[in-house]
C-alpha positions in Angstrom: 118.4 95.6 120.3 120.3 93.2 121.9 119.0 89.6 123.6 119.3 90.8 127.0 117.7 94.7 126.5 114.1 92.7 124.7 114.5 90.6 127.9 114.7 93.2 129.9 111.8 94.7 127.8 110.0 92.0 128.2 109.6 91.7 131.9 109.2 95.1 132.3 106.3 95.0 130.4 105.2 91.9 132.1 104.6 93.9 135.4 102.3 95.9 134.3 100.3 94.5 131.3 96.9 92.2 131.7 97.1 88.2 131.2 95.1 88.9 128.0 98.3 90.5 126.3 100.9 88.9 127.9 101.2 86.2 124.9 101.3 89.1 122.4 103.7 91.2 124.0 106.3 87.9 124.4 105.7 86.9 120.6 105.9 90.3 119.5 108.9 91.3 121.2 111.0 88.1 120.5 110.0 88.2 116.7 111.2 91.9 116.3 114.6 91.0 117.7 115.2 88.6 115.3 115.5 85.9 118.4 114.0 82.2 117.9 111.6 80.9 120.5 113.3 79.3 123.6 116.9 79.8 122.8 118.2 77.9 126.3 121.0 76.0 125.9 122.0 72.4 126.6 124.5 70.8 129.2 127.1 70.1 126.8 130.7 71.2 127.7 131.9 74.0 125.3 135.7 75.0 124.3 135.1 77.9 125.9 132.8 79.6 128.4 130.2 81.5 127.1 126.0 81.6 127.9 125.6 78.2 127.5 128.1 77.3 130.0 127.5 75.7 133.6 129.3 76.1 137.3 130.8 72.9 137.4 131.9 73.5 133.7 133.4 77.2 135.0 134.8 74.8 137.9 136.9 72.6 135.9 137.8 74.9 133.7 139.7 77.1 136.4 141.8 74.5 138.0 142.1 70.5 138.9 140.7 68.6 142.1 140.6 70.5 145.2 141.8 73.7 144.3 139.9 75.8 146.2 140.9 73.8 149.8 141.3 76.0 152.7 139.2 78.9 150.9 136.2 80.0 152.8 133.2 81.4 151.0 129.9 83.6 152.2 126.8 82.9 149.5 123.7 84.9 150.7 120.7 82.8 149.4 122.6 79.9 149.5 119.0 77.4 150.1 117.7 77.4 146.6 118.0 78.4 143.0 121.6 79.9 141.5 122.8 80.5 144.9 122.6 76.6 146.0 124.1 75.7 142.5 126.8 78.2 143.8 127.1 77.0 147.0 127.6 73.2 145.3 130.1 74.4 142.9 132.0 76.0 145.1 131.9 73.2 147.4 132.9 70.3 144.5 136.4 72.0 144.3 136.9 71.6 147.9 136.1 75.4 149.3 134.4 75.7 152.9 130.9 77.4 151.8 129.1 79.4 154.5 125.4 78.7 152.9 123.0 81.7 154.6 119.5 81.1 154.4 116.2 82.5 156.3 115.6 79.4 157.4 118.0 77.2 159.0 115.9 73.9 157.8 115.1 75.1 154.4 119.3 75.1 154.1 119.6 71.6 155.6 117.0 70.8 153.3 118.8 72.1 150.3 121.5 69.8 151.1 120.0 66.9 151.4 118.1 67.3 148.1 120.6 68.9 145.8 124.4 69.0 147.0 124.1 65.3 148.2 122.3 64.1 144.8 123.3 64.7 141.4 120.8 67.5 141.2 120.1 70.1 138.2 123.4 69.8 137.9 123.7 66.3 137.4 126.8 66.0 139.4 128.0 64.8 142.7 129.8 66.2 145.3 132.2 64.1 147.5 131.0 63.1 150.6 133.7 64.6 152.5 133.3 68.0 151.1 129.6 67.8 152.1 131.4 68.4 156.1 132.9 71.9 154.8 129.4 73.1 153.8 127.8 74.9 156.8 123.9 76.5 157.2 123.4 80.0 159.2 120.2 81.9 159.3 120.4 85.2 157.6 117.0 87.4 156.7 118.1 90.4 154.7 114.7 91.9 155.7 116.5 92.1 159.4 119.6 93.8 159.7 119.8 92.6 163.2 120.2 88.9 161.9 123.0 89.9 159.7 124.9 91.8 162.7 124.5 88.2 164.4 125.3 85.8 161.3 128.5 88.4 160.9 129.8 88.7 164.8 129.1 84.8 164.7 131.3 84.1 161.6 133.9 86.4 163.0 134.2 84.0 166.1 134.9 81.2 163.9 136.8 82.8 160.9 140.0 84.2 160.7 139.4 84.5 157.1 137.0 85.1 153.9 137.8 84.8 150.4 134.4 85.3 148.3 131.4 87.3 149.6 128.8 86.5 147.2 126.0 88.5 147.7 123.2 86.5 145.9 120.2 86.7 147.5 117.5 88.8 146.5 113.8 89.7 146.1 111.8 90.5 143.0 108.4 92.3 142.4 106.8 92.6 145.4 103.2 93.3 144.5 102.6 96.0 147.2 105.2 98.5 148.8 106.3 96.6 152.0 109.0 97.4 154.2 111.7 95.3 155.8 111.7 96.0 159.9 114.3 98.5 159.8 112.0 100.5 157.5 113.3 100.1 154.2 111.5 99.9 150.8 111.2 95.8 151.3 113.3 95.3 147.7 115.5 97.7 147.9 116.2 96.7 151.7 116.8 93.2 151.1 118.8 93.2 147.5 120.8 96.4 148.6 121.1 97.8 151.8 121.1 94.5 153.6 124.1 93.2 151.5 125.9 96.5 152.3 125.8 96.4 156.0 126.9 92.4 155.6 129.9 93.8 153.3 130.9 96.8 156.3 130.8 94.0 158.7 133.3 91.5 157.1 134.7 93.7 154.9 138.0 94.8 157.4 138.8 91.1 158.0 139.0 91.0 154.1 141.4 94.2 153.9 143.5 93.1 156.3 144.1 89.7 154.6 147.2 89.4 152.4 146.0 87.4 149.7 143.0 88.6 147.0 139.9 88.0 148.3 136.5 88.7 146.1 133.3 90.6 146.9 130.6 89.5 144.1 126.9 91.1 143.6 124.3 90.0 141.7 122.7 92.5 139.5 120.6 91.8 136.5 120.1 93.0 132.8 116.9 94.3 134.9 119.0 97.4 136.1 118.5 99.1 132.6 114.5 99.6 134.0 115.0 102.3 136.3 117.1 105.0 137.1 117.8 105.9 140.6 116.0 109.9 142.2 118.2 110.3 145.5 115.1 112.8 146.5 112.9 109.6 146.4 115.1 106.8 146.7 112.3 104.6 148.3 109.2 105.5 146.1 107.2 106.9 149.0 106.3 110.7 147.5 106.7 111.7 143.7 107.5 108.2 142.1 104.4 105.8 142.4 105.8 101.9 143.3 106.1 99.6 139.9 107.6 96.3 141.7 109.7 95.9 138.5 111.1 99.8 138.5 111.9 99.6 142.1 113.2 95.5 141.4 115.1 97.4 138.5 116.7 100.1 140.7 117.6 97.8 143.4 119.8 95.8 140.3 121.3 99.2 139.4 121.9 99.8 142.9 123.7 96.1 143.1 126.0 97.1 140.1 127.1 100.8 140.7 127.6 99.1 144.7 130.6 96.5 143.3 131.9 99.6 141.2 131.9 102.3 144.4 133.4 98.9 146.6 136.1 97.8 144.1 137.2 102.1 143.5 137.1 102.3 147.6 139.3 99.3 147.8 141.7 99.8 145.4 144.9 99.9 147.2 143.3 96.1 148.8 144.0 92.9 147.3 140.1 92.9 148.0 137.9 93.6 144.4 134.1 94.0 143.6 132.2 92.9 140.3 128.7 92.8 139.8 127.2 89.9 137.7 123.9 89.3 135.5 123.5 85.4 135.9 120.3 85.2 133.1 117.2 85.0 132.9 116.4 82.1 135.1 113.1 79.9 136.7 113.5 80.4 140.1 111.6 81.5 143.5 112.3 85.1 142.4 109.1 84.7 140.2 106.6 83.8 143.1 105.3 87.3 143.0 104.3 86.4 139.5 100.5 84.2 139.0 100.7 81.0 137.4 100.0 81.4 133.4 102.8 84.7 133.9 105.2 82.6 135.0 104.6 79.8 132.4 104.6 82.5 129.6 108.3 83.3 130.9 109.6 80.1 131.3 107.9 78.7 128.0 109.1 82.1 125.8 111.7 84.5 128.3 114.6 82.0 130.8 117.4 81.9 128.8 119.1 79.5 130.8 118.7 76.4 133.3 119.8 76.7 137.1 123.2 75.3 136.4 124.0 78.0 133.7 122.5 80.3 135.6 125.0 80.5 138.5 128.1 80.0 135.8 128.6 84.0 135.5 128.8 83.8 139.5 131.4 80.9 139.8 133.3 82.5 137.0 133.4 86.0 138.8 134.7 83.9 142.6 137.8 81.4 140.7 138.7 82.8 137.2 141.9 84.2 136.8 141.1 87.0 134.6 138.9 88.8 137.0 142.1 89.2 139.4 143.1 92.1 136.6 143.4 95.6 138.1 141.4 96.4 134.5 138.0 94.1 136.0 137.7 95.8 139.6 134.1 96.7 139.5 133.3 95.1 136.2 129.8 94.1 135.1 130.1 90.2 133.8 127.4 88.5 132.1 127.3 84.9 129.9 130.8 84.3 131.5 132.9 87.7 130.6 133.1 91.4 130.9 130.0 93.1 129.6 128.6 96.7 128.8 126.0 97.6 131.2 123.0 98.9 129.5 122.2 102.8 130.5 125.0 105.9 131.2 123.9 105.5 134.6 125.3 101.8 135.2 128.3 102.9 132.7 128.9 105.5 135.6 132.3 106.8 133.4 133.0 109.2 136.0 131.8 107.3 139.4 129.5 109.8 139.8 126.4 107.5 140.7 128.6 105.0 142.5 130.3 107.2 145.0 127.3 109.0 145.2 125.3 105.6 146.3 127.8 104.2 148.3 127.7 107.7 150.4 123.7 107.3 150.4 124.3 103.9 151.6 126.2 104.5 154.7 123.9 107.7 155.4 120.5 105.2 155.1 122.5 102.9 157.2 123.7 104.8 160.1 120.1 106.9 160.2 117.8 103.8 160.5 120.2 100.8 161.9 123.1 102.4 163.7 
């Protein structure tokens, strides 16, 4: 067993075992694996990129100065965690960053305290860059607010080079749904990041230079599987937050390979990306002592490394190779995803939930 499947063990069994065994069950699966306690790594630039690199590092290793000048760039969750680390990379090497938040403030805010400091990342980026980076209010849980943030970028733009669909939600204790009626994590990791992708996705076709659409999955996809007869947990599967947080991962993986397969006559291509396992607001759902358990004995890596896999998947060369469309990355490269079903050799599950996708889609938000 591999670091990322007792991770992924790990948190599963997080969501559904008492605080009394939660220190076993992190000792116990850690020591079987033959993995050390707290195995993060540091800062410090490496020859190559690998776990323990960070975004800036993926930066610099792709190109000099401003090389991404003129670009434009979507990041979905852009206010906080891996997403504003994105949105600051990004943003160093001179790209225009479109930084979508629910809140319009809690983006300004993320500015002010991280892209205009040195941050986690404990680097700056010049002043004049901080006039390319610009905040829009986007709530997944609406689709209506993404038709608006869309038609309102479309005013503006006349082009898009990197979608990065990054936001997400994880574990919500009780079955909610978003307003269009959606299971509330499937609706906001999946289907609201596939109605964005419709929306801007024939400005990208039309475009005649490579443009890249990149999702954010998770080693968390190898905790589910996906039942089309009850896709949303309402009748024969009972709601697990991390099972239905797991399928919404799978869903986020088998979506970049049914995009980058529909798009293969485009200069347009897909991945899907495991950042880590991180410390960020994905955890709220999680008490206290759970979530210093994790980040004391399960995050693998800091902010900064955390959004590496995702700068690496938007500027490095390699992923522009007809062999990568729809590729899962992880630690900075290509990686196995961890079940048949996210293997998808055939694109059977692919095409069949990009079809289920656009059926959902057009029967609840027309």
């Amino acid at each position: 067993m591999g670091f990322s499947e007792s991770i992924s063990s790990v948190v599963h069994k997080l969501s559904t075992a008492s605080a009394t065994t939660l220190a076993i069950i992190i000792f116990s699966t850690l020591l079987v694996c033959g993995y050390s306690i707290k195995i993060m790594g540091n800062n410090v630039a490496s020859s190559t990129l690998d776990r323990r690199s960070t975004a800036i590092q993926v930066i610099h290793s792709c190109g000099k100065g401003q090389y991404l000048k003129g670009k434009v760039a979507i990041v979905t969750g852009g206010n906080t965690g891996i997403g504003l680390e994105t949105c600051k990379a990004l943003l160093s090497a001179g790209c225009k960053v479109y930084l979508c938040s629910r809140s319009k403030q809690g983006g300004l805010n993320a500015i002010e305290e991280e892209i205009k400091t040195l941050g986690k990342g404990n680097y700056k980026v010049d002043p004049e860059n901080c006039n390319n980076i610009l905040v829009n209010e986007l709530d997944l849980n609406d689709l209506n607010t993404v038709k608006k943030f869309a038609e309102d970028f479309l005013k503006v733009e006349s082009r898009l080079d990197l979608l990065v669909l990054n936001a997400g939600i994880m574990a919500t204790p009780k079955r909610e749904l978003t307003v269009q009626g959606f299971e509330k994590q499937l609706g906001v990791n999946h289907f609201g990041h596939s109605y964005l992708t419709n929306l801007l996705k024939p400005l990208m076709i039309k475009q005649d230079f490579e443009s890249r659409i990149v999702c954010l999955s998770s080693v968390a996809h190898s905790m589910s599987d996906i039942d089309f007869d009850d896709f949303f947990f309402e009748n024969k599967r009972s709601y697990k937050p991390m099972v239905v947080y797991g399928q919404s991962k799978l869903c986020n993986l088998l979506y970049a390979k049914a995009l980058a397969n529909k798009l293969k006559d485009t200069k347009v291509t897909a991945v899907s990306v495991h950042p880590g396992v991180i410390a960020t607001g994905l955890w709220n759902n999680y008490g206290v002592f759970v979530k210093t358990l994790a980040n004391a004995f399960i995050m693998d890596k800091n902010i900064p490394q955390g959004a590496a896999t995702t700068i690496y998947a938007c500027v490095h060369p390699r992923i522009s190779n007809p062999d990568l469309r729809g590729a899962y990355l992880a630690d900075c490269a290509p990686a196995l995803p961890k079940t048949a079903i996210a293997c998808d050799n055939n694109n059977e599950w692919s095409n069949k939930l990009y079809d289920f996708t656009e059926e959902q889609l057009k029967l609840k938000f027309n």
